[in-house]
C-alpha positions as semicolon CSV with decimal commas, in nm:
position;residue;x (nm);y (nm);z (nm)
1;X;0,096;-1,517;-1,154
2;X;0,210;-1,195;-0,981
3;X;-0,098;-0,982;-0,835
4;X;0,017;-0,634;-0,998
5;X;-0,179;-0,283;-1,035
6;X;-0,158;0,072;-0,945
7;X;-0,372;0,341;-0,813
8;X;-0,700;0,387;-0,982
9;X;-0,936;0,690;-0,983
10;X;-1,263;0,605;-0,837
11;X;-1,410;0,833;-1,158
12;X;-1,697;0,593;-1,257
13;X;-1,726;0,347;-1,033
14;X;-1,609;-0,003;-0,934
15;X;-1,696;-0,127;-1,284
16;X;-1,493;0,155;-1,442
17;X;-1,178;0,116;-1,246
18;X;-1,166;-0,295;-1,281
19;X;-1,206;-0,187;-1,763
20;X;-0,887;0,064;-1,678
21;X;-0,735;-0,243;-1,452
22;X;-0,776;-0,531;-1,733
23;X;-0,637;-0,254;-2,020
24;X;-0,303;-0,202;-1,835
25;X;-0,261;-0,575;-1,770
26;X;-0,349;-0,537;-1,377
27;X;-0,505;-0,753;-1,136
28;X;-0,549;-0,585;-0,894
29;X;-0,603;-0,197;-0,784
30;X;-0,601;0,069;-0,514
31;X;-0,819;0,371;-0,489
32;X;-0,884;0,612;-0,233
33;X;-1,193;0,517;-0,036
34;X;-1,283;0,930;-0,046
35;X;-1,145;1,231;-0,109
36;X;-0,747;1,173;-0,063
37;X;-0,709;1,544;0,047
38;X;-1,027;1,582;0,210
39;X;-1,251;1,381;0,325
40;X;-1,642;1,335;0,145
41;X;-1,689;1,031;0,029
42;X;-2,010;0,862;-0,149
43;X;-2,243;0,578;-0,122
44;X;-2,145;0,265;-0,325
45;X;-2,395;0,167;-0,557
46;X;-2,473;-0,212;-0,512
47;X;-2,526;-0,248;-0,889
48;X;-2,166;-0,117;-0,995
49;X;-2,013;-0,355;-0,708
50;X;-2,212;-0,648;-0,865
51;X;-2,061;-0,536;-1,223
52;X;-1,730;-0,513;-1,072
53;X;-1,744;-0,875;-0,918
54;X;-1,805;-1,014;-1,260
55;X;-1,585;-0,828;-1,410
56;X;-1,328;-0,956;-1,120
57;X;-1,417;-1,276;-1,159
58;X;-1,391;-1,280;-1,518
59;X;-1,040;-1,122;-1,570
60;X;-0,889;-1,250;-1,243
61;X;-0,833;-0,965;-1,014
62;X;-0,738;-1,076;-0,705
63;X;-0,741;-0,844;-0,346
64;X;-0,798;-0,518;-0,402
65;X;-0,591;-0,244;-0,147
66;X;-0,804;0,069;-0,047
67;X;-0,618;0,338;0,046
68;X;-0,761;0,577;0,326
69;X;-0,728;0,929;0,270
70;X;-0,391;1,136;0,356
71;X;-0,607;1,346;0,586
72;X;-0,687;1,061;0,815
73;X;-0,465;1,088;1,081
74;X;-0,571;0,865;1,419
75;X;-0,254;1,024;1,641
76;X;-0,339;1,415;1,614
77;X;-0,285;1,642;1,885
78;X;-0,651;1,806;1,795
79;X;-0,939;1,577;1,947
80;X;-1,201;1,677;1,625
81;X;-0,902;1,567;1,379
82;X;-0,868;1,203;1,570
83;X;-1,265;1,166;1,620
84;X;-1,330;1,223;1,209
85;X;-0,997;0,977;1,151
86;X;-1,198;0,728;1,374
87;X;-1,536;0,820;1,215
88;X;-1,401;0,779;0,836
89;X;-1,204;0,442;0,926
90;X;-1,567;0,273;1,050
91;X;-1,723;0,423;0,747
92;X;-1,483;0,313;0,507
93;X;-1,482;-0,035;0,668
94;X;-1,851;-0,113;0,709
95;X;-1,883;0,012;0,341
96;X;-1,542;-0,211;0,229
97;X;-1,741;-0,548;0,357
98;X;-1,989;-0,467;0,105
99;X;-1,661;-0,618;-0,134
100;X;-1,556;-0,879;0,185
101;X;-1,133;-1,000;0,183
102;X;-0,954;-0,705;0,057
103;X;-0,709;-0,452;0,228
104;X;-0,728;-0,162;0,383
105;X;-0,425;0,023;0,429
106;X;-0,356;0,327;0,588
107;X;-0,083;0,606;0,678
108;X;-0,046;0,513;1,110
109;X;-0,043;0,921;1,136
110;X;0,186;1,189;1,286
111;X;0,237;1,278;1,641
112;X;0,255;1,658;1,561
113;X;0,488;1,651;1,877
114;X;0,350;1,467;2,121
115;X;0,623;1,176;2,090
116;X;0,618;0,857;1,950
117;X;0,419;0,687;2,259
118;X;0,161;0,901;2,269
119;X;0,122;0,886;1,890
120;X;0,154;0,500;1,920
121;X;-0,107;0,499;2,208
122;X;-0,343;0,698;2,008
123;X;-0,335;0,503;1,691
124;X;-0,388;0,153;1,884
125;X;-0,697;0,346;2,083
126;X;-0,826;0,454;1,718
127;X;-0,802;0,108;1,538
128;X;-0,972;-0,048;1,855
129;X;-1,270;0,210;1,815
130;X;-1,303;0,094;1,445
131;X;-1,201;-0,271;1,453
132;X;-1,526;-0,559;1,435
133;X;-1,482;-0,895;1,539
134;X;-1,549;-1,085;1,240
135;X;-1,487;-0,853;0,965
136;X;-1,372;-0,929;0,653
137;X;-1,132;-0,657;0,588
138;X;-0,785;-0,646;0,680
139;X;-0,650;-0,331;0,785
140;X;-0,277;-0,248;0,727
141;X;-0,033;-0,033;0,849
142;X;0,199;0,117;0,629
143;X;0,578;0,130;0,670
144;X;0,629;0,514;0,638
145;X;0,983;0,711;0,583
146;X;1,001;0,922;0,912
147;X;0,912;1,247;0,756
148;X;0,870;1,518;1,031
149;X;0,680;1,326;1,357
150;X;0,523;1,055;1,128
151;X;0,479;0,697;1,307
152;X;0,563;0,399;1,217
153;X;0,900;0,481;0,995
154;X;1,013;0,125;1,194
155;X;0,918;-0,209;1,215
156;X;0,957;-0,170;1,597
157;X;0,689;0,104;1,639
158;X;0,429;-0,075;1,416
159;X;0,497;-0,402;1,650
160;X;0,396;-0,175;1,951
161;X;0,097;-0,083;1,777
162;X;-0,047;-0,409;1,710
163;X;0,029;-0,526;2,038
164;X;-0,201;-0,277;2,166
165;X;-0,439;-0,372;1,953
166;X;-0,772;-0,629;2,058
167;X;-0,842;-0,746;1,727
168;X;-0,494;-0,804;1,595
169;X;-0,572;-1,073;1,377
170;X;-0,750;-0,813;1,154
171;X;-0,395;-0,602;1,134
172;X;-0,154;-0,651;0,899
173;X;0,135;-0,436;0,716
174;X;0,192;-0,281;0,367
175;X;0,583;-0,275;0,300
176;X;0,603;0,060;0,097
177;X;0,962;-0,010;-0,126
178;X;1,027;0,416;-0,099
179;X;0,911;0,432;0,275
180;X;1,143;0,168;0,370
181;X;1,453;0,217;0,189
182;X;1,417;0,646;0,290
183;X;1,343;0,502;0,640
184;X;1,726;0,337;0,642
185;X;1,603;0,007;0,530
186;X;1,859;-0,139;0,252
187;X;1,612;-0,349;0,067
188;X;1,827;-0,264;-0,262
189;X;2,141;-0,436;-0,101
190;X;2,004;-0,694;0,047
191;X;1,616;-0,763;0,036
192;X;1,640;-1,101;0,253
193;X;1,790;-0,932;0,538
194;X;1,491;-0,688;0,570
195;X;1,279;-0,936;0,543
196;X;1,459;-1,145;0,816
197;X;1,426;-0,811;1,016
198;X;1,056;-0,795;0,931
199;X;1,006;-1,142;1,036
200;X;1,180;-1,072;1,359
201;X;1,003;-0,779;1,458
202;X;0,668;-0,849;1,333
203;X;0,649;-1,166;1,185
204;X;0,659;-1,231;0,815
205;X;0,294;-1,342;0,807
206;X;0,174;-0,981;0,851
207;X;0,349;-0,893;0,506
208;X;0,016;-0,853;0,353
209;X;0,092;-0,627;0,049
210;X;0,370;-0,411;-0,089
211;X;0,410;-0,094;-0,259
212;X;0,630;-0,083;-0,557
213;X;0,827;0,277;-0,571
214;X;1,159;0,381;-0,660
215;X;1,315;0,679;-0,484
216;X;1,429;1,002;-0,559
217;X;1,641;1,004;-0,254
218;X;1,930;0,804;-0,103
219;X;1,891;0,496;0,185
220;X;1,818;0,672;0,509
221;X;1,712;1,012;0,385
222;X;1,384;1,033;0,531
223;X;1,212;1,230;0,217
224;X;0,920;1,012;0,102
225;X;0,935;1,105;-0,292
226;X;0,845;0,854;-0,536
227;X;1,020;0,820;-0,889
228;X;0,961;0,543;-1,150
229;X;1,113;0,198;-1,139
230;X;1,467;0,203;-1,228
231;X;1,506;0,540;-1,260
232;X;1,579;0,593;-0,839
233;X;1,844;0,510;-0,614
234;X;1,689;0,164;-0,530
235;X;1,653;0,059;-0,929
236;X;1,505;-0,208;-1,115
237;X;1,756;-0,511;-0,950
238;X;1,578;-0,417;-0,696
239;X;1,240;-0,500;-0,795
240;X;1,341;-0,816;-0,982
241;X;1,455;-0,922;-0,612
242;X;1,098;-0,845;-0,524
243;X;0,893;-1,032;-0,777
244;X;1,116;-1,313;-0,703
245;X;1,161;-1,344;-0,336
246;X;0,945;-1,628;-0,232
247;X;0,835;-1,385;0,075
248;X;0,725;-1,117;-0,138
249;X;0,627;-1,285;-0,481
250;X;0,281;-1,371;-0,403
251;X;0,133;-1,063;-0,233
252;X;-0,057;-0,802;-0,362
253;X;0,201;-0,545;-0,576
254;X;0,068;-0,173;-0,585
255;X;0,278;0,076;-0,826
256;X;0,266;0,415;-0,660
257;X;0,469;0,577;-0,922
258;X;0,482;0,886;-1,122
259;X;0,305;0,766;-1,361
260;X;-0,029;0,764;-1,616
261;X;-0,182;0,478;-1,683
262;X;0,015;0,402;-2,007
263;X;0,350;0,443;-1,792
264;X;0,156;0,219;-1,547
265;X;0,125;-0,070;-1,811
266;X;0,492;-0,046;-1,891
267;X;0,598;-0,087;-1,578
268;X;0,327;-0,407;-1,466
269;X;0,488;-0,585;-1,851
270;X;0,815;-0,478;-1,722
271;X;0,770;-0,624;-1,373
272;X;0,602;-0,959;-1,511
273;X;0,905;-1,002;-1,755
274;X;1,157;-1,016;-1,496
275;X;0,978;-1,276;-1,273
276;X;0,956;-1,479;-1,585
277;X;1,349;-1,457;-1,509
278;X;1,442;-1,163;-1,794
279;X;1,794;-1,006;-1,816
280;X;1,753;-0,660;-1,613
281;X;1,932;-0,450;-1,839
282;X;1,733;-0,614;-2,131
283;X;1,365;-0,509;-1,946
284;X;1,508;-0,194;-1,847
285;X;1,575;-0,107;-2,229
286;X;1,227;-0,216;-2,306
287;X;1,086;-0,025;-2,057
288;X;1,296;0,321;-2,121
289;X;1,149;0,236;-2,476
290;X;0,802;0,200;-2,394
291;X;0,827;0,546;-2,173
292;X;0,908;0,697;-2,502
293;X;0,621;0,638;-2,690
């Protein structure tokens, strides 16, 4: 059974977001780990993650994939910005083993024009200041789309971070479908050779998770703007490739789309459908249907 969800506001509580989860057919979730624009945060409350687990356990949701917040950026050329980037990351994580064997996943940050190495150096220096032999939690890099001085918009510069990482075996990647394809990767013409390319570079076993976005822009453009499944330049072919590429099929799936939480259903039933092996054109008419309502 595919792992499928979408972002989830943290409004409520663990227990909260896994009800909104099991009404839109997820299981599984992201949320911000604090503010995504900012950066407070609260205590977890021990009683809402014990509601959660049963709830979890109940329903089936499988690995959850934090997201840190936008703000958090471990390769700035400001010295307080990079010390509260490594502060939040060991906050977030000590409070994530509190829920031990989900993701953490994370933007690898911008260089603000210091070049790529430097950036790259900085990053590795940051996730060695947070990393804790023995923890739980798997951090992940995300594949970004090479907007302005952002890192890691190829496989080849996340590679050179994680080899400059101690604890590498806690480091893994989240394949962002918008990132990759704006980043010059053709994952819409031919998903297996990206993969290959993946597996080259990195190794396929640090495919972790995946974010599911079409794009508003062309291969190669560099833009980072998310649109709905099927309705972007990589469209829905695309994702039926995903949900049933035997690299891909079984890994955490997180929607990032335009979407509210009804649009967020339709597109989970429209994703399960076509790994049950549905005509395209057939779920793509259901799911243009459902967007009406």
């Amino acid at each position: 059974m595919l792992t499928l969800g979408c972002h989830l506001s943290t409004s409520g509580g663990f227990e909260a977001m896994a009800k909104r989860a099991v009404s839109i057919g997820a299981t599984t979730f992201a949320y911000f780990t604090r503010n995504p624009r900012g950066g407070s945060s609260k205590e977890p409350d021990p009683e809402d993650l014990r509601r959660f687990s049963d709830i979890a356990r109940e329903s089936g949701i499988g690995t959850l994939v934090a997201h840190a917040p936008y703000t958090l950026n471990l390769c700035s050329a400001k010295p307080d910005v990079r010390e509260f980037a490594r502060m939040a990351m060991r906050q977030d994580l000590e409070r994530m083993e509190l829920l031990p064997g989900n993701f953490y996943n994370f933007h690898p940050g911008s260089h603000v024009g210091q070049g790529a190495d430097e950036g790259i150096a900085l990053i590795a220096e940051g996730l060695n200041s947070s990393l804790v032999s023995g923890q739980r939690t798997t951090v992940l890099l995300e594949t970004m789309a090479g907007k302005g001085t952002e890192v890691g918009k190829s496989f080849e510069e996340l590679a050179r971070i994680i080899d400059l990482v101690d604890h590498d075996e806690l480091v893994g990647v989240c394949l962002d479908t918008c990132h990759v394809s704006d980043g010059g990767y053709d994952i819409s013409a031919d998903l297996d050779a990206v993969l290959d390319e993946f597996d080259r570079v990195l190794g396929i076993d640090r495919l972790r998770a995946l974010h599911l976005n079409d794009s508003k822009n062309p291969l190669g453009s560099h833009k980072d703007r998310h649109e709905r499944l099927g309705l972007g330049h990589l469209g829905l072919e695309c994702f039926a490739g995903i949900v049933n590429n035997p690299r891909t099929r079984d890994l955490p799936m997180i929607l990032e789309t335009p979407n509210e939480l009804g649009g967020y259903a339709a597109e989970i039933h429209a994703l399960r459908r076509l790994a049950d092996g549905a005509d395209t054109q057939m779920v793509m008419e259901e799911l243009s249907s459902e967007r009406d309502c």
